[in-house]
Backbone as CSV, one residue per row, in Angstrom:
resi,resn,N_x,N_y,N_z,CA_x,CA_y,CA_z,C_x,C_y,C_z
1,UNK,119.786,95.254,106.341,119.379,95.516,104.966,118.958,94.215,104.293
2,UNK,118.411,94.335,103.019,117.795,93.447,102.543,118.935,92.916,101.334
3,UNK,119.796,91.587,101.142,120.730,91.213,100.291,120.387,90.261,98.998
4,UNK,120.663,90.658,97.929,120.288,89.569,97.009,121.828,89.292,96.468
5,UNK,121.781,88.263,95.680,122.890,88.141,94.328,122.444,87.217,93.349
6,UNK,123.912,87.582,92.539,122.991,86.663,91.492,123.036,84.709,91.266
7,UNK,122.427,84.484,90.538,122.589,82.915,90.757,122.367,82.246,89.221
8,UNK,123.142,81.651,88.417,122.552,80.639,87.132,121.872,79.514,87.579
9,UNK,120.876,79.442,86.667,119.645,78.418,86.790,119.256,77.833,85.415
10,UNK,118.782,76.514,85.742,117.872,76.409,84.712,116.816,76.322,84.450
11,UNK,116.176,76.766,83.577,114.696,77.093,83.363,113.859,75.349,83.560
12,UNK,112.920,75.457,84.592,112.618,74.063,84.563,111.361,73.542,83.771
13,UNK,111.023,74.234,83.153,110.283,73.887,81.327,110.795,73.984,80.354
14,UNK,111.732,74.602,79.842,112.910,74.210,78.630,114.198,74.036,78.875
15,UNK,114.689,74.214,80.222,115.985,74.098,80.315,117.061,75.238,79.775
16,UNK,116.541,76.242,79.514,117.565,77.391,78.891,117.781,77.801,80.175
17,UNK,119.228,78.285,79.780,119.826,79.159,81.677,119.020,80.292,81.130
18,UNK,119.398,80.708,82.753,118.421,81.377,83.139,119.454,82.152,84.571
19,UNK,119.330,83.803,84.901,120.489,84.305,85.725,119.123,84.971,86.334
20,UNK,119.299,84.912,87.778,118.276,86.213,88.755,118.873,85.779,89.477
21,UNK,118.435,87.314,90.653,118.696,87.614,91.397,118.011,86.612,93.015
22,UNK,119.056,86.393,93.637,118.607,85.735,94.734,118.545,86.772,95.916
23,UNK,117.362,86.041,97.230,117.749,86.931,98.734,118.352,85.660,98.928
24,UNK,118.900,87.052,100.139,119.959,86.340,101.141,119.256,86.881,101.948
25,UNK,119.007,87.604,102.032,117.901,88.403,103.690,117.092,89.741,103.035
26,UNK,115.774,89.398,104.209,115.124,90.359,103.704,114.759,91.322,105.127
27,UNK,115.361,92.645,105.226,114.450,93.044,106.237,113.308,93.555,106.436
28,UNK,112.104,93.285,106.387,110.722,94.103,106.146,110.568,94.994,106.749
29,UNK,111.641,95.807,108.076,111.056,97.196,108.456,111.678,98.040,107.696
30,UNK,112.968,97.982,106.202,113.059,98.922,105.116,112.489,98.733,104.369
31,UNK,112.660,97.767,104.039,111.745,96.831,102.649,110.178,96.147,102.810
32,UNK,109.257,96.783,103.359,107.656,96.644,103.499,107.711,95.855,102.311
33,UNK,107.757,96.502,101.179,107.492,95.872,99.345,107.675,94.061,99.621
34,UNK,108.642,93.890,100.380,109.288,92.711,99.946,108.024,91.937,100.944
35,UNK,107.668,92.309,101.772,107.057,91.108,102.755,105.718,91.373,102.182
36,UNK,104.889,91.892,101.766,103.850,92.248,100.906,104.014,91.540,99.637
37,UNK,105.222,91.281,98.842,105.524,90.378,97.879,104.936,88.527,98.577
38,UNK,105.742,88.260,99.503,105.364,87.210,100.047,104.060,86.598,100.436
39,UNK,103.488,88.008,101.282,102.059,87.349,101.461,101.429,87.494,100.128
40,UNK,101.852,88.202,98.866,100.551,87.756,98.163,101.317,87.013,97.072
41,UNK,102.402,86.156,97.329,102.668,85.006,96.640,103.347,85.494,94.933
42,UNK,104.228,86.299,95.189,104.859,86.481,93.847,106.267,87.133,94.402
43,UNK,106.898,86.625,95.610,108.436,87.296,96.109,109.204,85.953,95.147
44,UNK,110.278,86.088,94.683,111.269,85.311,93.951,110.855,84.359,92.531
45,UNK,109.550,85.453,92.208,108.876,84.585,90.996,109.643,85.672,89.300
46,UNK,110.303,84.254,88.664,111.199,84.587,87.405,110.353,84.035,86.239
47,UNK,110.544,84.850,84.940,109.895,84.687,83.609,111.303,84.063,83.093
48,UNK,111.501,83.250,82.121,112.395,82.899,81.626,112.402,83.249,80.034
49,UNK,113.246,84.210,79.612,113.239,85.063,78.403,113.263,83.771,77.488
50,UNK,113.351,82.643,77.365,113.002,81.641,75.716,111.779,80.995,75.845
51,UNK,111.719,80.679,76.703,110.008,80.102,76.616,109.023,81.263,76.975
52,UNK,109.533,81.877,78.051,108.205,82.388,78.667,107.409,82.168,79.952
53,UNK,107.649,80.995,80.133,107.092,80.466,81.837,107.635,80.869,82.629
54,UNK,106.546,81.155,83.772,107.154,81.818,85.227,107.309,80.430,86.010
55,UNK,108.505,80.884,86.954,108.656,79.655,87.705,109.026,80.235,89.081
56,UNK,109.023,79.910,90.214,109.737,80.652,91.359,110.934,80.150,92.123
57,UNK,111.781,81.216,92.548,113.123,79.990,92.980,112.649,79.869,94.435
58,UNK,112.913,78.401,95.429,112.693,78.197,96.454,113.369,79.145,97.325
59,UNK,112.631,79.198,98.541,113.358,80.032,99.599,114.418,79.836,100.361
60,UNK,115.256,80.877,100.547,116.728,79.918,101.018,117.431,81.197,101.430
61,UNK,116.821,82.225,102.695,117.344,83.442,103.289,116.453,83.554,104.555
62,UNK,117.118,84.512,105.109,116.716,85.397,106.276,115.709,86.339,106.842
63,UNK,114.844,86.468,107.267,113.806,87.264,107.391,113.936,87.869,108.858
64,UNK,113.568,89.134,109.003,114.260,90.342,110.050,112.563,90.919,110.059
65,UNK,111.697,90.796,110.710,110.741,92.264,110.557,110.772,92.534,112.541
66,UNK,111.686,93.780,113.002,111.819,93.929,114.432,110.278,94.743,114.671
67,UNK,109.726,95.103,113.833,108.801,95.714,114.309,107.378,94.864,114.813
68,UNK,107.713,93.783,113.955,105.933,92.746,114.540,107.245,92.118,115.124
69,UNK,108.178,91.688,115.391,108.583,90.614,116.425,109.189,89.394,115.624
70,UNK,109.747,89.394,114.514,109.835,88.035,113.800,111.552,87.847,113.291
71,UNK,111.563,86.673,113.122,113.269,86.376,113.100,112.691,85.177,112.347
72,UNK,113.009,85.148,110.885,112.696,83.504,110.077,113.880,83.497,109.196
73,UNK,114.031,81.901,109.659,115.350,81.203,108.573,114.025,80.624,107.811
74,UNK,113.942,80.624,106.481,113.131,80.430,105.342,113.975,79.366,104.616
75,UNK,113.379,77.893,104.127,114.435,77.011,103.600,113.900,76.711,103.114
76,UNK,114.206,76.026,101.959,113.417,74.903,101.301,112.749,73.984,101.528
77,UNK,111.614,73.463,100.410,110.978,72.486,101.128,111.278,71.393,101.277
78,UNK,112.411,71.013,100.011,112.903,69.743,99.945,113.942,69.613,101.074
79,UNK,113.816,70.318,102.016,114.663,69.924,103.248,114.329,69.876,104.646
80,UNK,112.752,69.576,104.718,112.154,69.280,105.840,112.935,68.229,106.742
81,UNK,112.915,67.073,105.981,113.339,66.324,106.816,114.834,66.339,107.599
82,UNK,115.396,67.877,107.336,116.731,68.026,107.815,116.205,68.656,109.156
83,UNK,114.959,69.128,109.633,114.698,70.172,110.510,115.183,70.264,111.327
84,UNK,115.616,69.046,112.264,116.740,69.062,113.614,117.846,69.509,113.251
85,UNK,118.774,68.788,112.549,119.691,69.856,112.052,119.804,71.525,111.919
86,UNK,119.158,71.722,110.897,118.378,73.066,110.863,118.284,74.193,111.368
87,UNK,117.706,73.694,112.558,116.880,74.028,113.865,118.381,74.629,114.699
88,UNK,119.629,73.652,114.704,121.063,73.694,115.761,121.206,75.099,114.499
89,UNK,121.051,74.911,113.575,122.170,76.131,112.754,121.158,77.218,112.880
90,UNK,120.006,77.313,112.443,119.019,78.631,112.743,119.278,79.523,113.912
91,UNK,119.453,78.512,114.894,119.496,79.122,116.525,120.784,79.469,117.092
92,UNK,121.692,79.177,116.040,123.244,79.504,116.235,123.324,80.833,115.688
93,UNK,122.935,80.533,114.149,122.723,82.228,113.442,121.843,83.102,114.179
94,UNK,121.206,83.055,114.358,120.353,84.088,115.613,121.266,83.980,116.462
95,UNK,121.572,83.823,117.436,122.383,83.727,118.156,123.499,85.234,118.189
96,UNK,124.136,84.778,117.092,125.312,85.200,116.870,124.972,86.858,116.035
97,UNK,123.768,86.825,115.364,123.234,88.250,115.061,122.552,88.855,115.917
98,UNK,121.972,88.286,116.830,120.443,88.645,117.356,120.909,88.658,119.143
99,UNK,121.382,87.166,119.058,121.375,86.752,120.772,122.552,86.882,121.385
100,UNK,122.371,85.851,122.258,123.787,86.146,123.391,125.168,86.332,122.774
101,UNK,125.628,85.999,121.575,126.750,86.346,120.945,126.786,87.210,120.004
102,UNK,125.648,88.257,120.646,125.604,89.585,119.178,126.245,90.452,120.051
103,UNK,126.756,91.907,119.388,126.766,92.894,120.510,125.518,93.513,120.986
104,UNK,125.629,94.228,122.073,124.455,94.466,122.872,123.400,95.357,121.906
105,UNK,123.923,96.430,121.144,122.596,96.746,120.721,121.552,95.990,119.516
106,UNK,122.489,94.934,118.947,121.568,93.616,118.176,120.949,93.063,118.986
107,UNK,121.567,92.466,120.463,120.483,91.945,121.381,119.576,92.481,122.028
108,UNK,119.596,93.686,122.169,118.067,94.759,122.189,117.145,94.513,121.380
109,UNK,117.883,94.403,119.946,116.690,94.205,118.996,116.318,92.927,119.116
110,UNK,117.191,91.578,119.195,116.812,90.510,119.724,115.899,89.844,120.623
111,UNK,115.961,90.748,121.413,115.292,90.310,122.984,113.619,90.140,122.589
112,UNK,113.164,90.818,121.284,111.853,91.555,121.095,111.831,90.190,119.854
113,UNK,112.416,89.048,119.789,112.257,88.630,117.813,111.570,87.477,118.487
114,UNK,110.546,86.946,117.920,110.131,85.316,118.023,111.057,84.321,116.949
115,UNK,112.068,83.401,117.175,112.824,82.820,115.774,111.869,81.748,114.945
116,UNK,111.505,81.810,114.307,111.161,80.309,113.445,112.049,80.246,112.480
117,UNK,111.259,78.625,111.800,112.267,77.955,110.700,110.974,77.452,109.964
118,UNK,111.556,77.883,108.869,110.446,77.324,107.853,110.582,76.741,106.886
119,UNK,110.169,75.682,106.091,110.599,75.155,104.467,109.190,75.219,103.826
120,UNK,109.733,75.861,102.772,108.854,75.867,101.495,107.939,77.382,101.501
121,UNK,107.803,78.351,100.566,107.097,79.333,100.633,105.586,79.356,101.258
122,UNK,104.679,78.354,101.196,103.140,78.467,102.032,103.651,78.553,103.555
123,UNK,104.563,77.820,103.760,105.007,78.077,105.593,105.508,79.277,105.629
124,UNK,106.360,80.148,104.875,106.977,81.522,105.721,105.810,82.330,105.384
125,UNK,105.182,82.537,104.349,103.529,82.947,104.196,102.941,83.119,105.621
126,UNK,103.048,81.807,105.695,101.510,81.892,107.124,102.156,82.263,107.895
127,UNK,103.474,82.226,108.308,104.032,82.666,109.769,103.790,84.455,109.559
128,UNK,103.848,84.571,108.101,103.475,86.154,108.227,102.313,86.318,108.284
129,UNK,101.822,85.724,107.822,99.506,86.019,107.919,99.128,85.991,109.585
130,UNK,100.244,84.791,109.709,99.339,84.486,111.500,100.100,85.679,112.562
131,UNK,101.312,86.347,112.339,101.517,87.342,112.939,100.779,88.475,112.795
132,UNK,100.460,88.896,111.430,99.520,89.939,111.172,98.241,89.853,111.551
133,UNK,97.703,89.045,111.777,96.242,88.489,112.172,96.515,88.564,113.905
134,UNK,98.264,88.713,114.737,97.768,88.558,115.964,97.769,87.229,116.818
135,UNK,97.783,86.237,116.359,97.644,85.116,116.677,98.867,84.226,116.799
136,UNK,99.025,83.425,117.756,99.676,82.392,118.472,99.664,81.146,117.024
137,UNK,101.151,80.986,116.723,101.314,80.188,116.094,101.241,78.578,116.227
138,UNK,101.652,78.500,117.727,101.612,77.220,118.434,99.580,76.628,118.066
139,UNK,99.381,77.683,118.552,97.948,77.338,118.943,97.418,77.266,117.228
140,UNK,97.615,78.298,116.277,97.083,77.654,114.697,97.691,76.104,114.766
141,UNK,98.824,75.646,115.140,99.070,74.282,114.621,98.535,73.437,115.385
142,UNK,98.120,73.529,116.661,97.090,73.468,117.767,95.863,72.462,116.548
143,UNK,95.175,73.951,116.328,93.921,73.738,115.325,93.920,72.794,114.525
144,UNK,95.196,73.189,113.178,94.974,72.176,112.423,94.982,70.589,113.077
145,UNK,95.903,70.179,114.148,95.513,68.919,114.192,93.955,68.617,114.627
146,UNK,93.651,69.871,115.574,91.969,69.381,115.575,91.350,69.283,114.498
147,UNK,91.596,69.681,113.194,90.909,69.648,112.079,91.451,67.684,111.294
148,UNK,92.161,67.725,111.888,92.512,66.798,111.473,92.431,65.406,111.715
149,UNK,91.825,65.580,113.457,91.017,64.745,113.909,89.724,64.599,113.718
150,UNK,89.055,65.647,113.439,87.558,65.987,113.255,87.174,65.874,111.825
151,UNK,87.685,65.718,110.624,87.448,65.640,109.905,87.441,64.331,109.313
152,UNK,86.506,63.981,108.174,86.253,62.231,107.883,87.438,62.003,107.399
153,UNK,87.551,62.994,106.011,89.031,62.287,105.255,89.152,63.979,104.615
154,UNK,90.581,64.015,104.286,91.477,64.508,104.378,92.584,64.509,103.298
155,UNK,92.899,65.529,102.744,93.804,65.241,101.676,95.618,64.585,101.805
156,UNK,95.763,64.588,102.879,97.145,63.998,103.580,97.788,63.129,103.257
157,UNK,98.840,63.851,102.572,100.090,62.444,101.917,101.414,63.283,102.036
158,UNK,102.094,62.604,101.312,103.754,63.236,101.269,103.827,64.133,100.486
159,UNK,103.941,65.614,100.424,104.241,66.793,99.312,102.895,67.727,99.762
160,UNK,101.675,67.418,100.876,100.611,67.931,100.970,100.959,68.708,102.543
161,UNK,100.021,69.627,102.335,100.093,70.462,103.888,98.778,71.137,103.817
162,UNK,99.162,71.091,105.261,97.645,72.289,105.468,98.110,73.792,105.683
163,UNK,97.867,74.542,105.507,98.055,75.869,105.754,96.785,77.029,106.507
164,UNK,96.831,77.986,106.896,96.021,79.153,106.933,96.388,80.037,106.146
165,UNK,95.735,80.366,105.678,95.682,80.922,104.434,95.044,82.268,104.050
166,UNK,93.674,82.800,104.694,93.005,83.806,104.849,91.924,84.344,106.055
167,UNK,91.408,85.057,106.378,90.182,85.435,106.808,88.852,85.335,106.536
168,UNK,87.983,84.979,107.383,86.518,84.787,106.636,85.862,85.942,107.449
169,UNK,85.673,86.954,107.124,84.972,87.885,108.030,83.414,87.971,108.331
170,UNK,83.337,87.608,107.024,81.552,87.196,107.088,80.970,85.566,108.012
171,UNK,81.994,84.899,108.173,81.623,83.427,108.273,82.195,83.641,109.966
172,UNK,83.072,84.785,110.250,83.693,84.954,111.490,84.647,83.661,111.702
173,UNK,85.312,83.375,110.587,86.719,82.406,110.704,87.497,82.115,110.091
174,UNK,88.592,81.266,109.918,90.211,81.323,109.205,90.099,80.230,108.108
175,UNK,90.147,80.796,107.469,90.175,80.159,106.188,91.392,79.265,106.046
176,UNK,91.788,77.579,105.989,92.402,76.778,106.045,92.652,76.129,104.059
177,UNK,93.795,75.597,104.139,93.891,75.186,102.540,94.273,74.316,102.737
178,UNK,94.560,72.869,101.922,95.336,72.142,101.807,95.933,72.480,100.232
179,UNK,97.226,72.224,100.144,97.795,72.307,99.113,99.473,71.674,98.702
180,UNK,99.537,71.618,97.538,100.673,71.179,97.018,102.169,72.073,97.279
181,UNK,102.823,71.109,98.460,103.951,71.810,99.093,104.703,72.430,97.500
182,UNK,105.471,71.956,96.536,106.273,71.988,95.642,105.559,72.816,94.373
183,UNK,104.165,72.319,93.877,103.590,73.826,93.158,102.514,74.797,93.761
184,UNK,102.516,75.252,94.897,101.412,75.890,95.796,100.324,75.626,95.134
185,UNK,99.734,74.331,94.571,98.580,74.620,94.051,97.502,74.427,95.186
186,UNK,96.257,74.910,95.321,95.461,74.965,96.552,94.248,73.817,95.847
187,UNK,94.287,72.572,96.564,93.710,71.535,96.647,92.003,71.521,97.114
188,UNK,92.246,71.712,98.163,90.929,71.844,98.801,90.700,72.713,99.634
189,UNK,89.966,73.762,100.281,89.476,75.541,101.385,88.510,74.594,101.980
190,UNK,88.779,74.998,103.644,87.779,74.846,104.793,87.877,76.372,105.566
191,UNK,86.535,76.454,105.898,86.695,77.717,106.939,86.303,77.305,108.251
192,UNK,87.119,77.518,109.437,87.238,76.862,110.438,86.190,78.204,111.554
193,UNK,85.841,78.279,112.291,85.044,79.205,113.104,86.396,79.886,113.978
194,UNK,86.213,81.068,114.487,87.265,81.834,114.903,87.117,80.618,116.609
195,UNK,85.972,80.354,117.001,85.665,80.226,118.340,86.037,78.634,118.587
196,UNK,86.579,78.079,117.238,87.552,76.863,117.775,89.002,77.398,118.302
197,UNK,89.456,78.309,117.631,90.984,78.765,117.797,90.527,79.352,119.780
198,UNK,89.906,80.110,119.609,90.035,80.427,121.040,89.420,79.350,122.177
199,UNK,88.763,78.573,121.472,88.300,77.200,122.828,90.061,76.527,123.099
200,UNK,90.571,76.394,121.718,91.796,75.751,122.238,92.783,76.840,122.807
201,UNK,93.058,78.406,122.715,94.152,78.945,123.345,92.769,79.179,124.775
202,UNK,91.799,78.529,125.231,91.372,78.968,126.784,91.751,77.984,127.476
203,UNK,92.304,76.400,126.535,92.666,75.404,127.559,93.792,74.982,127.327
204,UNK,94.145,75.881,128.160,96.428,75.536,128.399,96.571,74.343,128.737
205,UNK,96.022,73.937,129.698,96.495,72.694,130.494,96.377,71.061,129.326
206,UNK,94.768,71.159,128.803,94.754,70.419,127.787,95.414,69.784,126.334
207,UNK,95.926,70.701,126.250,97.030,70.997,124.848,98.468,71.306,125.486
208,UNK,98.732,70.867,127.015,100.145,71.229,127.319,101.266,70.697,126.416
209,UNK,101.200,69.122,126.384,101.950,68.328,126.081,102.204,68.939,124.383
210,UNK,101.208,69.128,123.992,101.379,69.241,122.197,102.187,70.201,122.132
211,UNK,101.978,71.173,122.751,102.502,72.742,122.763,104.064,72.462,123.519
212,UNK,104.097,71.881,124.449,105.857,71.342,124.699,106.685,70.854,123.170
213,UNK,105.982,70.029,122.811,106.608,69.240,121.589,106.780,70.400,120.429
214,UNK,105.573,70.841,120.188,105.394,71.950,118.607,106.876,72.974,119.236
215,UNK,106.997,73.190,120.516,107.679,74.896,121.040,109.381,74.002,121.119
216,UNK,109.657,73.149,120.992,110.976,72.368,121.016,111.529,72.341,119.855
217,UNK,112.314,73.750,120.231,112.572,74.222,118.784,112.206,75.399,118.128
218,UNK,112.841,75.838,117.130,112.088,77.077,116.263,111.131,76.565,115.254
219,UNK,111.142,75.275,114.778,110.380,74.975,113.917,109.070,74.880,114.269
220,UNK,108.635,75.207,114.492,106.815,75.287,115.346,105.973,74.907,114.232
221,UNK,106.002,73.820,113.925,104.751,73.132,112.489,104.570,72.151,113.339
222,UNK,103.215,71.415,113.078,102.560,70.223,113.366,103.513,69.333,112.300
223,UNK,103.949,69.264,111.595,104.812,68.675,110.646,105.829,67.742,111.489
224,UNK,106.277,68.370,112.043,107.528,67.720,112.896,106.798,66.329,113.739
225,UNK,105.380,66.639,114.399,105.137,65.658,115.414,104.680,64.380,114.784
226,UNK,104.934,64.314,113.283,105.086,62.901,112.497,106.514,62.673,111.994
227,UNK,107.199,62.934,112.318,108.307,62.607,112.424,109.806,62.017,112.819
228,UNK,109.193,61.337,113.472,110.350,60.435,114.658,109.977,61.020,115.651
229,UNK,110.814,60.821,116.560,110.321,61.233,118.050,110.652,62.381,118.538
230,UNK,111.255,63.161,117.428,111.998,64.773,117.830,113.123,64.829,119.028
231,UNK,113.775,65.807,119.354,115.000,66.012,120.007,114.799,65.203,121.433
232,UNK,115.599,64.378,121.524,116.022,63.679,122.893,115.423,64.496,123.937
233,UNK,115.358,64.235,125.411,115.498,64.963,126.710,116.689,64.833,127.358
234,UNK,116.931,66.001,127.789,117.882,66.448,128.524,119.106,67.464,127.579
């Protein structure tokens, strides 16, 4: 089932408290509404009764949809740089609901979940766009670094990301954003050709190494591979 409660806050344009309701988990094969909230960018968005401004609370729950295949710990963004960490507790909680320490008929449903880990609402977004679209997540983060090589300059700093973001049906390709991790504001749109994404999922061998590194782990973002040297071997 899908869990909320409640939480005091403060309004972060006047500072008046402020009480809503939080998730704790959402499952999208009862609750469709809720993952439809997400992709179109208004799930955990609050009006604050003295001023008036909407603000949204960061993500900080569980995501269940057994029917496309998905298992997401959703976190904040201000806690990227915890991701290894993270990553040991995500895969423990699965684990213990989902995997080898669930009872057997959770690990039925388990056996079928892909896990990720995500911070900040544009990342659990796309992990839902790029499942619905069909597509290999490894291989979108694949892309963006080709975009990122191929391109002159680039909006890339600390608080910025790239995302996928939409469909171009007329242009026959994926509409890419850069934008502001902390206010989703959308910076700059590229539309990438569908027939780069599939030149890179036709050459496995070429992209092995990247795809070892991005798959080490649930966190599957190009994000991580600027980041220290990621989890030891062995």
């Amino acid at each position: 089932m899908s869990l909320f409660h409640p939480v005091n806050l403060v309004c972060p344009h006047c500072e008046a408290p402020v009480t809503m309701m939080a998730v704790g988990s959402v499952n999208a094969d009862r609750r469709p509404d809720l993952r439809e909230d997400i992709l179109k960018d208004r799930f955990q968005d609050n009006e604050c009764g003295a001023c008036g401004e909407s603000f949204r609370l960061q993500p900080q729950f569980n995501y269940l949809d057994a029917g496309r295949g998905q298992w997401i710990a959703a976190m904040p963004a201000s806690r990227l740089r915890d991701h290894l960490e993270l990553e040991d507790e995500s895969q423990a909680l699965f684990d213990t609901s989902y995997g080898a320490q669930a009872p057997a008929a959770a690990r039925e449903v388990g056996s079928g979940l892909a896990v990720r880990l995500t911070f900040g609402w544009p990342a659990v977004r796309e992990k839902l766009l790029v499942r619905q679209l069909g597509l290999d997540d490894a291989i979108v983060e694949m892309t963006k670094l080709h975009i990122l090589r191929s391109v002159e300059s680039v909006p890339m700093a600390e608080g910025i990301e790239l995302r996928l973001v939409d469909t171009d049906e007329e242009a026959d390709g994926y509409v890419f954003a850069w934008l502001e991790t902390a206010s989703e504001k959308y910076i700059e749109y590229m539309t990438v050709p569908t027939e780069l994404y599939r030149a890179i999922q036709g050459n496995p061998e070429g992209w092995a190494a990247v795809r070892s590194r991005l798959e080490d782990g649930c966190f599957v973002d190009m994000q991580k591979l600027y980041m220290g040297e990621g989890r030891e071997a062995g």
